[in-house]
C-alpha positions as CSV (number, residue, x, y, z in Angstrom):
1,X,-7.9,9.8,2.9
2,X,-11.6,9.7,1.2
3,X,-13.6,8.6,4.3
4,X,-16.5,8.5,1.4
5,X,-15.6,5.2,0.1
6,X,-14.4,2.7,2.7
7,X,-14.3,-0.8,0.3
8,X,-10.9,1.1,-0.5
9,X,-9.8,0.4,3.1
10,X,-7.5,-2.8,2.7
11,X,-6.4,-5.2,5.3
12,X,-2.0,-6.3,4.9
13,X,-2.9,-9.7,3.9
14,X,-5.1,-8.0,0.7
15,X,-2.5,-5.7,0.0
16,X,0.3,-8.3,-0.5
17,X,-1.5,-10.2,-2.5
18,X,-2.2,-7.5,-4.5
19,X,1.5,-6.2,-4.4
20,X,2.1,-9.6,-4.7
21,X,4.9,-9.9,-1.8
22,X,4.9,-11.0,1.4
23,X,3.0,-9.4,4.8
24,X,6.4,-9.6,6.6
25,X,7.5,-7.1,4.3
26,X,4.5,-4.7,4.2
27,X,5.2,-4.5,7.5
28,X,8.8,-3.9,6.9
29,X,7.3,-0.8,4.7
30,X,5.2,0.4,7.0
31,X,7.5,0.5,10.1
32,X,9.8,2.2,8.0
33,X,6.7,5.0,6.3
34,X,8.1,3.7,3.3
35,X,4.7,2.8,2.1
36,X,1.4,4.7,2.6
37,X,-0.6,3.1,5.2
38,X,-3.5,4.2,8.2
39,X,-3.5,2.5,11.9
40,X,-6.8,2.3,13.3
41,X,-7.4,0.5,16.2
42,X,-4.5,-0.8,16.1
43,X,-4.9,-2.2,13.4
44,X,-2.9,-1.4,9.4
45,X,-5.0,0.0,6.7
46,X,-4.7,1.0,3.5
47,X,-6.2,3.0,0.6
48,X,-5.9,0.7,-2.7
49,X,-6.5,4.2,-4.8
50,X,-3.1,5.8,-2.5
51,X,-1.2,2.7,-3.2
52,X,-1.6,2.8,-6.6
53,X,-0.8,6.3,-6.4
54,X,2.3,4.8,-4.5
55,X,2.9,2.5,-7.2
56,X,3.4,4.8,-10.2
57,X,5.8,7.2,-8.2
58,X,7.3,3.6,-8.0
59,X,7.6,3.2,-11.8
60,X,11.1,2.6,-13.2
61,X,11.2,3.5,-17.1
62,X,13.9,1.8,-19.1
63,X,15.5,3.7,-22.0
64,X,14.8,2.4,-25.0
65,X,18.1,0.8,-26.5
């Protein structure tokens, strides 16, 4: 994790919205390390610039017909 830039650092209820799903299911994810995510304090974390990372390993191409 870059500890350089910390406005990267996003809270569950900003990274469904971004995801666009709901928090029960980020912390679905999470329990189950499906998606990349820090605890600190106690509290869930996560880098927008690894989730986006996430995200395009996530990518499904479709073969062109």
């Amino acid at each position: 994790m870059d500890t350089s830039n910390d406005n990267n650092l996003k809270t569950i209820e900003e990274i469904s919205e971004f995801l666009q799903v709901p928090v029960n299911t980020i912390y679905k994810w999470t329990h189950r390390s499906y998606i990349p995510h820090y605890k600190i304090r106690n509290k869930l974390r996560f880098d927008l610039n690894e989730i986006i990372d996430w995200l395009e390993t996530k990518h499904i191409y479709e073969k062109a017909l």
